[in-house]
N, C-alpha and C positions, 0 to 999 in steps of 0.2 A: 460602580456596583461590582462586589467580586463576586466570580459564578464559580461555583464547585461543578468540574465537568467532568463527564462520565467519558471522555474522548478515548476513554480506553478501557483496555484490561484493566482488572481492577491490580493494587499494587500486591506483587509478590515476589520473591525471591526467585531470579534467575537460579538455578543451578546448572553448578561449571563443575564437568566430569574430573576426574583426577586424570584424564588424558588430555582433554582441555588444558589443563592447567599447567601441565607440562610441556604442551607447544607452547602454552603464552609465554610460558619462561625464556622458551629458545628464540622466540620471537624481543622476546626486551632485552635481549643479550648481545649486549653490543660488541662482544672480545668476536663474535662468529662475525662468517660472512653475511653482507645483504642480503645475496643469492638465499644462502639456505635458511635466513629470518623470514624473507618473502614464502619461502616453501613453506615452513612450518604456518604462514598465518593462512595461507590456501590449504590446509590439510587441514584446517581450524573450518573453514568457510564448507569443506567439500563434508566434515563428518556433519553441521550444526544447522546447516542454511539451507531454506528449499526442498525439493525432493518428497515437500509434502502428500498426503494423502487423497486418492483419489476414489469416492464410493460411491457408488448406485443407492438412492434415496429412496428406499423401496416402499415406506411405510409414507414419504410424499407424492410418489408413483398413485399407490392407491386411495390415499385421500384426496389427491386432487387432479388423478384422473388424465396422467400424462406418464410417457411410458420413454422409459431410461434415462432418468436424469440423474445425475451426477453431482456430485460437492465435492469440488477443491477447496481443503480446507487447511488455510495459511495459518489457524493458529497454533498451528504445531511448530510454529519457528519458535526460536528461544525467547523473545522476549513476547509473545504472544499475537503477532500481527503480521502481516507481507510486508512491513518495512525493513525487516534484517536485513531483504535480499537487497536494496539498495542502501542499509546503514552499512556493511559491511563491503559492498563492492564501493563504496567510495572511500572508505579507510583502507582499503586495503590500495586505490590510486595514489592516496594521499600519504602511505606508507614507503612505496614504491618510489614514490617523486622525495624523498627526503623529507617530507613535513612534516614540523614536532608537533605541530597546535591544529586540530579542524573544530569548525563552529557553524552553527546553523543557528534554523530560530524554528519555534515548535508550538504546537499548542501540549502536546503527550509522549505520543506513541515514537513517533519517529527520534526524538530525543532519547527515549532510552533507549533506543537500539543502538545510535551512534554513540550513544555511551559506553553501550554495552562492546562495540566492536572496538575504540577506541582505547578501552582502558585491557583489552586482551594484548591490542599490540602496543601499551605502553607510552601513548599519544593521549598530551594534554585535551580536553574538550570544553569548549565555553558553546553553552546553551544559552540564547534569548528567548524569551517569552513576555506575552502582551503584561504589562503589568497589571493589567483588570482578572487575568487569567490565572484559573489553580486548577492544578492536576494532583492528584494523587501519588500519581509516578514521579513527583520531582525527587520523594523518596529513594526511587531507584537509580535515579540519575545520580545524586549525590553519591547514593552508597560505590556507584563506579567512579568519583572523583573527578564528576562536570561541575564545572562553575556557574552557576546556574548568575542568567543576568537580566534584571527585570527593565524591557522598553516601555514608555506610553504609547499608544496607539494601539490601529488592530492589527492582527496573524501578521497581513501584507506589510501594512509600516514597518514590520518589525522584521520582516525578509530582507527588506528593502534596506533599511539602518546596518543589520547586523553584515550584511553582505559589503556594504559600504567598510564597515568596522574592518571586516575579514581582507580588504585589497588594502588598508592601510594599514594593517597590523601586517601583513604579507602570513596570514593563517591559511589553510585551505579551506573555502568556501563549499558547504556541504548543501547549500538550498538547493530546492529545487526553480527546476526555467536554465535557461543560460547555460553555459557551458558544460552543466550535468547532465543537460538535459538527456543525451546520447547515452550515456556512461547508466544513467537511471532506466531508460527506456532498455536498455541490453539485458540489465538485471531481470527487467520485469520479464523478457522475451523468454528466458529460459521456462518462467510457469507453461508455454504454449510447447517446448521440448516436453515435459514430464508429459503432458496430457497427451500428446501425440506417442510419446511411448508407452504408455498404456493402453490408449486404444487403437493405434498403430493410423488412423487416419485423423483427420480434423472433424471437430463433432457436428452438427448442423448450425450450434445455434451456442454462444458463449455472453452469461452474463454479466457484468461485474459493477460494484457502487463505484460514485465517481466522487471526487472533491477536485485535485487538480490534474484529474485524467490521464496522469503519466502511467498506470497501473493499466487501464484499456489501452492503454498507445503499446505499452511495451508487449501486453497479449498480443496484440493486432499484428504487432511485428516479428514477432517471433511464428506467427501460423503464415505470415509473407512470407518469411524468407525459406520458412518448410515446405510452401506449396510452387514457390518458383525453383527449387531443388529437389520437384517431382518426389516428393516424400506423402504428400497428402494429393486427396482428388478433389482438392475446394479448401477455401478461405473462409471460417464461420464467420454467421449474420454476428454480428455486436449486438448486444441491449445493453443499456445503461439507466442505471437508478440513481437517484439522489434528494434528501431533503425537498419537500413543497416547494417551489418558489425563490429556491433560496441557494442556487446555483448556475453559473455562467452558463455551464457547458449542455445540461438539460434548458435551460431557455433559449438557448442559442439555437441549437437543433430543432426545438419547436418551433422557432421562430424561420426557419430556412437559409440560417444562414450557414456560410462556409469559412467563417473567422471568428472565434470566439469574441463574443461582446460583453464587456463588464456592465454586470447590476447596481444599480444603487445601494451602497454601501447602508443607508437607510430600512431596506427593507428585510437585511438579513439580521436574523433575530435567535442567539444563540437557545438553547438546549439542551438538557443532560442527554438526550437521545441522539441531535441533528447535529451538534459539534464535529464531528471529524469531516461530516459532509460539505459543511456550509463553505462558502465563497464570498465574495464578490469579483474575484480577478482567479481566474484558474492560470497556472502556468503552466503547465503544458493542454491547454484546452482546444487550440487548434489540432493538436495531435490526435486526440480523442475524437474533436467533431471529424475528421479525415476517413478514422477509424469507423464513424458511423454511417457515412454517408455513400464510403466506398464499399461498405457490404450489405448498402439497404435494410440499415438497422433498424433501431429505435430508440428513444429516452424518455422517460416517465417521471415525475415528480410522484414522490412516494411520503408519505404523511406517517409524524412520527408513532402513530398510533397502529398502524400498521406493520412497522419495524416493530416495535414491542411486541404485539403480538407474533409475529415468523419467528423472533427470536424465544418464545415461549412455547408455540408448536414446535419448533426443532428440538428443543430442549425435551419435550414430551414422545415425540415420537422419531425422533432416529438418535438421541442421545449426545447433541453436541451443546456446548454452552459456547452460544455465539453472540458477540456485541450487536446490540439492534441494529444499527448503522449500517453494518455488514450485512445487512439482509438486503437492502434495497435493490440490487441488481434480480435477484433471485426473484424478491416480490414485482418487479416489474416484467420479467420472462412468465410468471405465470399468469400478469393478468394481458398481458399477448396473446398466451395460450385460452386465457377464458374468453377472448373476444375473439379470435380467428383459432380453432384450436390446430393444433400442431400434430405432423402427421411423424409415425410413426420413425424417430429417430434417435441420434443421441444428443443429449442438450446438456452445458456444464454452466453451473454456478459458484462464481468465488467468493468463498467465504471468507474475508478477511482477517476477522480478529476475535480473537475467546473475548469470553467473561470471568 
């Protein structure tokens, strides 16, 4: 069956500034030094990546009854998602280390970002994806010059394969798990910098969707190493959203455990809505359950109907066009708050990806 999946933004033309354009240059110009190609692709990363927005939901304040809550909202990165900050901090290792080719395997989003970062510094890219699976983004992919390469089987088989592919081809391997795992989780750590510089401490209560957790690990680690360098006065509680039924790291945590346990591959059942969330093996999932259980969090299974609708109320009342998927952490911090409600603090929710 081929599924048309909504796993992302819907497809648009990146725009690359005429300053953009002109580091990329200096960056694929091989007559210069390394040193100042490296510089130029970090002057690339420091104007384009991150550093998103952080606002007070004031019109979700009063309709639902909860006071200072906040939207970090990542789809202000260029290609519309929180994945730049890790497509771009592994091109830019994979830049650094000499290497002409990196390749990953994707269902969307995260493919065109390392597209998108790869073909600024002039580095081949070979994308895999499930061959039962179609995005709309493969368009953007192409248009940055990834070779797009169809596996059988699911997401994971085809991590698994392409990753295999990537140590015998000697390309640089962009999955995530395994020796990114650090390098991805660092990325993520900076969104917990921004928020702490805005509101100068750590908030009460942070929530964010999950698929493979690296996204909660790397928040969770970035307000550690703020709070053991006496910068903040607390480590915020975790919540985590994701898909019904249909993710490790949310059954695992209701289940009490403290190592992520894989699902039967049987019972997860794609959707134009639950696609980015869905699982059966989360890889970095023990990172996230650590993340939960060391700030006496929580994780909720969140029904795609749900998600539709938070992404229809934002849309209507504070003005952002956000991916339904992307709601799930938020929708799980507020129905917390609707069963125990929450005392007067500040709470942030990531918003990961436009529409």
């Amino acid at each position: 069956m081929i599924m048309n999946l909504l796993d992302g933004v819907k497809s648009a033309d990146i725009k690359i500034t005429k300053e953009v354009k002109n580091l990329s240059e200096f960056v694929k110009d091989e007559s210069l030094s390394i040193v100042d190609r490296i510089e130029s692709f970090e002057d690339i990363i420091s104007m384009e990546i991150g550093d998103t927005s952080l606002n007070r939901a004031r019109n979700l304040e009063r309709e639902l009854d909860i006071r200072q809550m906040y939207i970090k909202y990542e789809g202000e990165n260029p290609s519309g998602t929180q994945k730049d900050r890790i497509a771009f901090a592994q091109v830019h290792d994979a830049f650094r280390r000499n290497y002409t080719v990196i390749s990953l395997a994707t269902c969307g989003n995260y493919g065109v970002a390392v597209a998108f970062a790869a073909f600024l510094a002039g580095m081949d890219c070979r994308i895999f994806i499930p061959e039962t699976y179609h995005t709309g983004r493969i368009r953007e992919m192409e248009a940055f010059n990834a070779q797009i390469i169809r596996l059988p089987g699911s997401y994971e088989d085809t991590v698994t394969e392409s990753s295999r592919l990537a140590h015998e081809n000697e390309w640089y391997d962009a999955n995530p798990g395994g020796a990114n795992t650090s390098l991805q989780i660092s990325a993520y750590a900076e969104i917990a910098h921004e928020i702490y510089d805005q509101l100068h401490d750590a908030p009460k209560c942070v929530a964010c969707p999950v698929s493979n957790g690296t996204l909660l690990a790397g928040i969770f680690r970035g307000f550690v190493s703020l709070y053991k360098r006496g910068k903040t006065s607390r480590i915020p509680m975790f919540i985590a959203g994701s898909a019904a039924n249909k993710n490790p790291i949310i059954a695992s945590f209701k289940a009490g455990l403290y190592r992520c346990r894989d699902i039967d591959p049987k019972r997860v059942k794609e959707t134009s809505i639950n696609e980015p969330l869905i699982n059966w093996h989360s890889f970095d999932g023990n990172e996230a359950l650590t993340a939960l259980h060391q700030t006496q969090g929580e994780a909720r299974h969140i029904s795609d109907k749900k998600m539709r609708d938070m992404s229809i109320f934002l849309h209507k009342k504070e003005g952002y066009r956000i991916l339904p998927a992307s709601t799930a952490g938020l929708i799980a911090m507020l129905e917390k708050h609707e069963k125990n409600e929450f005392i007067n603090d500040r709470y942030v929710a990531i918003l990961t990806g436009r529409y």
